[in-house]
C-alpha positions in Angstrom: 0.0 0.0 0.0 1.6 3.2 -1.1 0.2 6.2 1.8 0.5 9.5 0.5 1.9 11.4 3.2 1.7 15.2 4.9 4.6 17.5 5.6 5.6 16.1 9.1 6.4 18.3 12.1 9.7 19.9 10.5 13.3 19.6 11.7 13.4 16.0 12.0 17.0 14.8 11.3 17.3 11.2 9.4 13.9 10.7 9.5 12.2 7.7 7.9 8.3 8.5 6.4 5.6 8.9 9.7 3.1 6.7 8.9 -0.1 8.0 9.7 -1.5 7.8 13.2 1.9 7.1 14.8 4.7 9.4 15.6 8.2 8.1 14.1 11.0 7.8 16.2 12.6 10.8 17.3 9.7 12.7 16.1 9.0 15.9 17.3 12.8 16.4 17.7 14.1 17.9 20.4 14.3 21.6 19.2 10.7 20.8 18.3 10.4 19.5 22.0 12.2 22.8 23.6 9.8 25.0 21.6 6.8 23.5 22.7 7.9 23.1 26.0 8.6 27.1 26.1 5.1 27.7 24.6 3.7 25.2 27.6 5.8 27.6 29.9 4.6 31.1 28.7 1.0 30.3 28.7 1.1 28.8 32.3 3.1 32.3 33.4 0.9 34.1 31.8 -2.4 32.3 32.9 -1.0 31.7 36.7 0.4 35.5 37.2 -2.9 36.7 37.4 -5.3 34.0 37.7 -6.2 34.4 34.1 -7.0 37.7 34.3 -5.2 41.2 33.2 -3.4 42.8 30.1 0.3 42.6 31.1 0.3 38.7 31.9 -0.7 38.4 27.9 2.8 39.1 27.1 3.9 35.9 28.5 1.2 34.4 26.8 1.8 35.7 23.5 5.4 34.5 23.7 4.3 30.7 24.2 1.7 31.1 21.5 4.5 32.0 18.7 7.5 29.9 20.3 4.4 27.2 19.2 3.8 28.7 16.3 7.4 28.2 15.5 7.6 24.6 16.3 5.1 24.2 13.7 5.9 26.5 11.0 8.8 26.3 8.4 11.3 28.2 11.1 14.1 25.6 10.7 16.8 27.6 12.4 14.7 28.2 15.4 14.0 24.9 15.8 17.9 23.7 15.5 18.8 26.4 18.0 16.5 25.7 20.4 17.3 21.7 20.0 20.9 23.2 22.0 18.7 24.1 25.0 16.5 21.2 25.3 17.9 20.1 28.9 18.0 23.5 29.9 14.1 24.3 29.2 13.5 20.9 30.7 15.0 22.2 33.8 13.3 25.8 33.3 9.9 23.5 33.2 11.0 21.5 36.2 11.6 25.4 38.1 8.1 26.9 36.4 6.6 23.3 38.4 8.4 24.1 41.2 7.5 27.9 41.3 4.1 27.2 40.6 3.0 25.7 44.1 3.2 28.9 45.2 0.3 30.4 42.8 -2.9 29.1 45.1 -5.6 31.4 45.1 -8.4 30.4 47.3 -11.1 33.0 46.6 -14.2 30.8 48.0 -12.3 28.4 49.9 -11.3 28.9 53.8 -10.8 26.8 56.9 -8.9 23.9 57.2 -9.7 21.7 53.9 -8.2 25.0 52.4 -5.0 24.8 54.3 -5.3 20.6 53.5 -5.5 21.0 50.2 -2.7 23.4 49.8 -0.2 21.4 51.8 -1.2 18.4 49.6 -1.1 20.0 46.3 2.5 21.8 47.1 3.8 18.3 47.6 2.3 17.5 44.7 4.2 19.9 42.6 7.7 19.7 44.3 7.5 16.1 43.4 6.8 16.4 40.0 9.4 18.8 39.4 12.1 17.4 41.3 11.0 14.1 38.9 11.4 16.0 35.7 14.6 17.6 37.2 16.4 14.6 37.8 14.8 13.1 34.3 16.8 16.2 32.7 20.4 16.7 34.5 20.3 13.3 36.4 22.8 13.3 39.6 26.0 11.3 39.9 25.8 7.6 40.5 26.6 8.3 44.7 24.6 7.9 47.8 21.8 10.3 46.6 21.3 7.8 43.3 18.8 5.7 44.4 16.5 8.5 45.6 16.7 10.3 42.3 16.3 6.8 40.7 13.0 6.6 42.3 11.9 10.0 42.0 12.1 9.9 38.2 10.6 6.3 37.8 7.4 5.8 36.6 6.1 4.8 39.7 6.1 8.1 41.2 3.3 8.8 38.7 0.6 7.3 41.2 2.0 9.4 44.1 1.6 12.3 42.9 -1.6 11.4 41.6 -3.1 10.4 45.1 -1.8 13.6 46.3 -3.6 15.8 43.7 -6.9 13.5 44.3 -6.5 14.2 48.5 -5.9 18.1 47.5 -8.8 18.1 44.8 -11.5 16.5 47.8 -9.9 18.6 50.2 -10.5 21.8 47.9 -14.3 20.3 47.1 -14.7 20.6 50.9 -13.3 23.7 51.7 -15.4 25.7 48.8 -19.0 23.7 48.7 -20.9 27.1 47.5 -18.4 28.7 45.3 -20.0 32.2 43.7 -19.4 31.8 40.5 -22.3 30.8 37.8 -20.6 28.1 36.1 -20.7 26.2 39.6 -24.4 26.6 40.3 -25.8 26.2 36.3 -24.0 22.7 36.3 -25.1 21.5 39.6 -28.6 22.6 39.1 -28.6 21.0 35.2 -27.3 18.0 36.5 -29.6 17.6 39.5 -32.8 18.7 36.9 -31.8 15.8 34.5 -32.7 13.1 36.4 -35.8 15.0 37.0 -36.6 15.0 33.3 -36.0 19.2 33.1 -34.5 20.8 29.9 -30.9 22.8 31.1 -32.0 25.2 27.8 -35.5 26.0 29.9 -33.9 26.1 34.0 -33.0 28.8 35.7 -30.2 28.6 38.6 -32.4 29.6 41.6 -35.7 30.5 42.7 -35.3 34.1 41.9 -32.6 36.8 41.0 -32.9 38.2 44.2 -32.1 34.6 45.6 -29.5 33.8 43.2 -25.9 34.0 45.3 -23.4 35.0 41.8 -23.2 38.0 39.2 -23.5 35.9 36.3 -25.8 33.6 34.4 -29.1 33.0 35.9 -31.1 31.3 33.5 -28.7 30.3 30.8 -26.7 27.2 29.7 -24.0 28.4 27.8 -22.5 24.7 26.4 -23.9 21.4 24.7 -25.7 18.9 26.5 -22.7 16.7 26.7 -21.1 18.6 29.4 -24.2 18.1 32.0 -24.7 14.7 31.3 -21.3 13.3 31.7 -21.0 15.4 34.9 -24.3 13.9 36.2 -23.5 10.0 37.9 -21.0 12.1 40.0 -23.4 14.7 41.0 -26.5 11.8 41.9 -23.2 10.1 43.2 -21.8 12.5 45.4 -24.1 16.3 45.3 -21.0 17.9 43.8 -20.4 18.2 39.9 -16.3 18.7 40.4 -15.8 15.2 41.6 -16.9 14.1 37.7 -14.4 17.3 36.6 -11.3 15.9 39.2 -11.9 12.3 38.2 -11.9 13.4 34.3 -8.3 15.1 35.1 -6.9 11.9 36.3 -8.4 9.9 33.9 -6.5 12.9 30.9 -3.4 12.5 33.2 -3.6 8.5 32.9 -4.3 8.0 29.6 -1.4 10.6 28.6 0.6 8.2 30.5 -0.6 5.5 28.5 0.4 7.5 25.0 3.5 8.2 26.1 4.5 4.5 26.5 6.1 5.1 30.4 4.5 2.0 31.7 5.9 -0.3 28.9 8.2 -3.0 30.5 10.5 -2.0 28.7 10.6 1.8 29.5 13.0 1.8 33.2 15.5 -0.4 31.2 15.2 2.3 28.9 15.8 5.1 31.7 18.7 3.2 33.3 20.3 2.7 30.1 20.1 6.1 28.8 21.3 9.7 30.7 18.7 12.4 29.3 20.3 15.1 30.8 24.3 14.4 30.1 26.1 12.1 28.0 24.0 10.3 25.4 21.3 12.0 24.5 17.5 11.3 25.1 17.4 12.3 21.4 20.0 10.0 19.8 17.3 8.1 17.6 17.0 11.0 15.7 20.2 10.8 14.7 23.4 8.2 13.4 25.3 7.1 16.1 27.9 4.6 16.8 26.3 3.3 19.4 24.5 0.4 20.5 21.6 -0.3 17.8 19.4 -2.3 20.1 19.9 0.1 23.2 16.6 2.6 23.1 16.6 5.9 24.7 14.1 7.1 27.1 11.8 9.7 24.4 10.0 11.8 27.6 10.2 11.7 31.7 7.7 9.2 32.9 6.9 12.8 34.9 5.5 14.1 31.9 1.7 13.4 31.9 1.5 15.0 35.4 2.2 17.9 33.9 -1.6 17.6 33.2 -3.0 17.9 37.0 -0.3 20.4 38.5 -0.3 23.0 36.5 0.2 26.4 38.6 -3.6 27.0 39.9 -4.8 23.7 39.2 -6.9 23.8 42.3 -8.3 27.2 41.4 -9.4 25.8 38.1 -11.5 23.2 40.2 -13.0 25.3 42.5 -14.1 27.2 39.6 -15.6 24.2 38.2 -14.5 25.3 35.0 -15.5 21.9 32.3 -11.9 22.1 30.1 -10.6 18.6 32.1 -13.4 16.6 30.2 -12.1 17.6 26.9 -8.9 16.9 27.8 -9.9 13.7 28.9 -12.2 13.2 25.9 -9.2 14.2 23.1 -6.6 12.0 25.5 -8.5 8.9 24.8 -9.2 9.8 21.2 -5.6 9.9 20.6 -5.1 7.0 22.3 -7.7 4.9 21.0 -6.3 5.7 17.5 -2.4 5.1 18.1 -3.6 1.4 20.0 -5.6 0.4 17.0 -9.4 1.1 18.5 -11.0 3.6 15.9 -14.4 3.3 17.5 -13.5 4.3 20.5 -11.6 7.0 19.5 -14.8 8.1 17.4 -16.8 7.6 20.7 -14.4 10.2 22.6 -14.3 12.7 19.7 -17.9 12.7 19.7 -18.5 13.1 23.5 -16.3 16.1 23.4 -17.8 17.6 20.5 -21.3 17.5 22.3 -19.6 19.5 25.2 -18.3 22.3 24.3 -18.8 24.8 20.9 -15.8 25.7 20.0 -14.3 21.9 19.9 -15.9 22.1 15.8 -12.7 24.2 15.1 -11.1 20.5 15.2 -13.3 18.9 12.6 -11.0 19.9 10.1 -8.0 19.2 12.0 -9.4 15.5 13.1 -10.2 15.4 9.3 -6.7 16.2 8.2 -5.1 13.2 10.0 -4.7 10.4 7.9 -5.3 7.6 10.7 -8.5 9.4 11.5 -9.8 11.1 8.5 -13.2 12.7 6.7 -15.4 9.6 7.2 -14.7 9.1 10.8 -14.8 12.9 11.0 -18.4 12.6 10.0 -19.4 10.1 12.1 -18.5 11.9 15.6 -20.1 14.5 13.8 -23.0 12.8 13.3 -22.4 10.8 17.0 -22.4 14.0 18.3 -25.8 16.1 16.7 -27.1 13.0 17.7 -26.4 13.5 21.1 -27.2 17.1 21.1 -30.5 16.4 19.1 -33.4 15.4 21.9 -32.6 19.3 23.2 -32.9 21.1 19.7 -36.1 19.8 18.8 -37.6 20.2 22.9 -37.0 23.9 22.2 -35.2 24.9 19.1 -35.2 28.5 20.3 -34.2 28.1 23.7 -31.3 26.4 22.4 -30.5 29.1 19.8 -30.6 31.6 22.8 -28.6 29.7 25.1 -25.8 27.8 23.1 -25.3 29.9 20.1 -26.6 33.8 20.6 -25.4 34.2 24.2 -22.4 33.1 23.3 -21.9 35.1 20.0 -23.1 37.9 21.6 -20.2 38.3 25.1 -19.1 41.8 24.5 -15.6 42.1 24.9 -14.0 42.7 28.3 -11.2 44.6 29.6 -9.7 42.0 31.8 -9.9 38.8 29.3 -6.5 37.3 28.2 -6.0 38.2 24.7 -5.4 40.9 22.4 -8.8 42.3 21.5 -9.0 42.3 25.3 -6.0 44.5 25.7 -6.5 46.5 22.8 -9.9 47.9 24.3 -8.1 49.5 27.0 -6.5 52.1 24.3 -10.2 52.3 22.8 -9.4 49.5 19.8 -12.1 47.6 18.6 -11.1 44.5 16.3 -14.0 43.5 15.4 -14.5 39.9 13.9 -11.8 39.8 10.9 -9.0 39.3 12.5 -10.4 36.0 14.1 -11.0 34.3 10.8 -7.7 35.4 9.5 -5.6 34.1 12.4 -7.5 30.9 12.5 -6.5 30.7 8.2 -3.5 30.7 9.5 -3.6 28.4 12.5 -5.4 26.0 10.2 -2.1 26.2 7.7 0.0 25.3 10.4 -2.6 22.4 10.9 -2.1 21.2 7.1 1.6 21.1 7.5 2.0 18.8 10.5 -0.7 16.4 10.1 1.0 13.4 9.5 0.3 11.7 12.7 -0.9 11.6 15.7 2.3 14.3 17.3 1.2 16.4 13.9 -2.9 15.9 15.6 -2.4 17.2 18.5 0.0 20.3 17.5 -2.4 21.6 14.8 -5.4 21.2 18.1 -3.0 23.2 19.7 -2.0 26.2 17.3 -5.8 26.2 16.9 -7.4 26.5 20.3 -4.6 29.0 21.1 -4.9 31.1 18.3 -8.8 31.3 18.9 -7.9 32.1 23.1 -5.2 34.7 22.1 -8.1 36.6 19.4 -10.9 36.1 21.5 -13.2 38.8 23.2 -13.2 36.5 26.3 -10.6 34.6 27.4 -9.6 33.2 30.8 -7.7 30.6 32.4 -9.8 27.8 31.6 -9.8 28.6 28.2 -5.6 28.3 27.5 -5.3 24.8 30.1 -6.9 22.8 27.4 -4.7 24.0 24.2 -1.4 23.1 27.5 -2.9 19.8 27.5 -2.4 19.3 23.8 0.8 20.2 24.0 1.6 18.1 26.8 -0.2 15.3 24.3 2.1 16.4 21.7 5.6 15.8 23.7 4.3 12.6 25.1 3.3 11.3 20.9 7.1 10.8 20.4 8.1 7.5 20.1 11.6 5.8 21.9 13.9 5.9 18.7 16.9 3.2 18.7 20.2 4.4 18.3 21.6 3.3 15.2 25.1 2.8 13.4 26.2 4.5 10.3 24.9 3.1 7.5 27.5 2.1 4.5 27.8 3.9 2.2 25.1 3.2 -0.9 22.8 1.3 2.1 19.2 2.4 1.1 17.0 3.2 4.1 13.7 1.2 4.7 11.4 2.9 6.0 9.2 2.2 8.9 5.2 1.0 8.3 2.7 1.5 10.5 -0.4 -1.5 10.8 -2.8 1.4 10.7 -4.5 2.2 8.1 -6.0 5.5 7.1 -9.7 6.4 7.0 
């Protein structure tokens, strides 16, 4: 079978064809790596500095959104420089981790779950930075080895998990009534549902005057989807966040599964490899003299954590804010594709797709990977209208109102986290054309990396950022979910084996894949 491939995610050295769905060995490179790694690190400064909110903390996020825009794009030189300060951004990461347990706003939570859940989730985050540390500039086989051995085995995955789960109940606790709109409109959908109510018709309270928020009373601003996978955990346990906590792990697990750190395989890998000195976790992307059947470890087994302790993870929970179920939802999608299960991975993309609006912009993204493709495309589509269907035709216009006009119609606001947002502080309206015009361009990006599942989740990337950075309204909730992808991204690449100079006149054969596109 002769596949017809896409440009692949640029700058790859000695690189055999990606077959589609998969991401070849070595691939994204490590200058690729070290650019999205910086745009994973901007957009959390920017996002945590503030809580989401303000004009300066865009400048932070304006430089992750083009060092991402430049691991996608033709900027060849970039890339190869940056591939010279791969273990040092690996340690800036492992400080921004670090760092980050200090950015813990509590707003509507007090007492002592509050001060629980803080302890817990600081923990949380030394540990995983200390594990990506010692991944990246490993410490001298001495007396101090075997701790660092264990810190940055995979193992230590389900410590810091437990701890983020104790800090997420403890925060749960210590907020139960948080003032915020997006709190009370999923509670009281998810409560009505089993009472046979339509979200599109409800109103959050009694009455204004009884209503505890400034904020939506009597509107549902998302798809269906959203309520009624949050639902069992309300019935379950009277709080929707549980469903939003146990959908972070569940993003944070199956990342773990993509990145291939629980293969058997994967600590004989780590001990026989020295990311942050001496051979380099990036010597399949290149000839080497060395060992051909020795593989090298491709990401820290720390790296799907980076998921759950993002700086203000808690916050984000409190807030109830829905972005960790399409995390969860695009996790298993790219999972369920790369481990041979299209159904599934249809199932996921259409569960997300009835969630949240803007998740569309993906259609032609999803539709541009070759493993995936137009047909499956279609039928999430169709999986997902489906879903959304029974609450159209109840009330076609209170639909229109709530999950289309209200959110066309947000004004844009002086403290949201993007330009237009900026800009209307020196009295400049955009209006709508730059939007379409950046997205053209985010959707070029797309194009040229969609080779596999690496080039998926990039192009998701370039495109939910783009759409946060040009937005009227954008928050921190909004950027976590594009820091997921490229999270998703880093963890795609494959162990490469270190190979031996070919002879010369040797012709390369190139690698196949058993998946077959769309």
């Amino acid at each position: 079978m002769v596949h017809v491939m896409a440009a692949p995610i640029p700058a790859r050295t000695d690189d055999p064809a990606a077959a589609p769905g998969w991401a070849s060995p070595g691939h994204p490179d490590r200058g690729t790596t070290a650019l999205l790694l910086v745009g994973w690190g901007g957009v959390a400064v920017g996002i945590g500095a503030g809580d989401g909110r303000g004009p300066w903390q865009l400048v932070f996020v304006l430089v992750g959104w083009f060092a991402v825009l430049l691991a996608a794009g033709p900027a060849e030189r970039a890339r190869r420089w940056a591939g010279r300060w791969h273990t040092a951004v690996w340690t800036g990461v492992a400080g921004l981790l670090a760092a980050g347990v200090a950015l813990r706003p509590r707003y509507y939570a007090a007492g002592r779950w509050a001060d629980l859940s803080d302890v817990l989730g600081v923990a949380a985050g030394l540990l995983t930075a200390g594990a990506v540390l010692v991944w990246a500039r490993p410490p001298a086989p001495d007396g101090r080895w075997w701790a660092a051995h264990r810190l940055a085995s995979p193992a230590c995955f389900w410590l810091v998990t437990g701890l983020v789960v104790a800090a997420g109940v403890a925060m749960i606790l210590a907020a139960p009534q948080p003032r915020i709109d997006v709190f009370h409109l999923l509670q009281v959908s998810a409560g009505g549902l089993f009472d046979g109510h339509d979200m599109y018709r409800q109103q959050w309270a009694p009455s204004r005057a009884e209503y505890p928020v400034y904020g939506l009373f009597d509107v549902y601003p998302y798809l269906p989807g959203t309520t009624l996978l949050l639902a069992p955990f309300h019935l379950l346990f009277g709080d929707v966040r549980y469903g939003l906590l146990a959908a972070l792990v569940l993003a944070a697990v199956t990342v773990r599964r993509i990145a291939g750190v629980t293969a058997p395989g994967w600590q004989a890998r780590r001990d026989a490899g020295t990311p942050g000195g001496g051979a380099s976790p990036w010597a399949g992307t290149t000839d080497s003299d060395s060992d051909p059947d020795v593989p090298d470890p491709a990401v820290p087994a720390a790296l799907p954590l980076m998921v759950l302790v993002i700086p203000g993870a808690m916050y984000a929970l409190q807030q109830s804010w829905t972005e960790p179920l399409l995390i969860a939802c695009l996790a298993g999608m790219v999972w369920a594709v790369r481990a041979g299960r299209p159904g599934w991975a249809v199932v996921t993309f259409a569960l997300a797709l009835a969630s949240k609006q803007h998740l569309a912009l993906l259609l032609p993204v999803a539709a541009m990977w070759p493993a995936f493709g137009p047909r499956r495309v279609l039928v999430a589509a169709g999986a997902a209208a489906t879903l959304v269907a029974p609450w159209v035709l109840a009330g076609p216009a209170d639909f229109w109102a709530d999950a289309v006009t209200t959110n066309l119609g947000y004004p844009v606001r002086g403290d949201s986290l993007s330009v237009p947002g900026v800009l209307v502080h020196a009295g400049i309206t955009t209006g709508f054309a730059p939007m379409p015009l950046a997205l053209a361009g985010a959707y070029l990006l797309a194009w040229r990396v969609r080779a596999d599942a690496a080039g998926f989740c990039l192009g998701a990337a370039v495109v939910l950022l783009t759409l946060d950075v040009m937005n009227k309204q954008s928050y921190f909730n909004h950027y976590t979910l594009p820091m997921a992808l490229l999270v998703m991204t880093v963890s795609c690449r494959r162990p490469g084996r270190q190979r031996r100079r070919r002879p010369a006149g040797q012709r390369r054969v190139e690698n196949r894949s058993s998946e077959a596109p769309s």
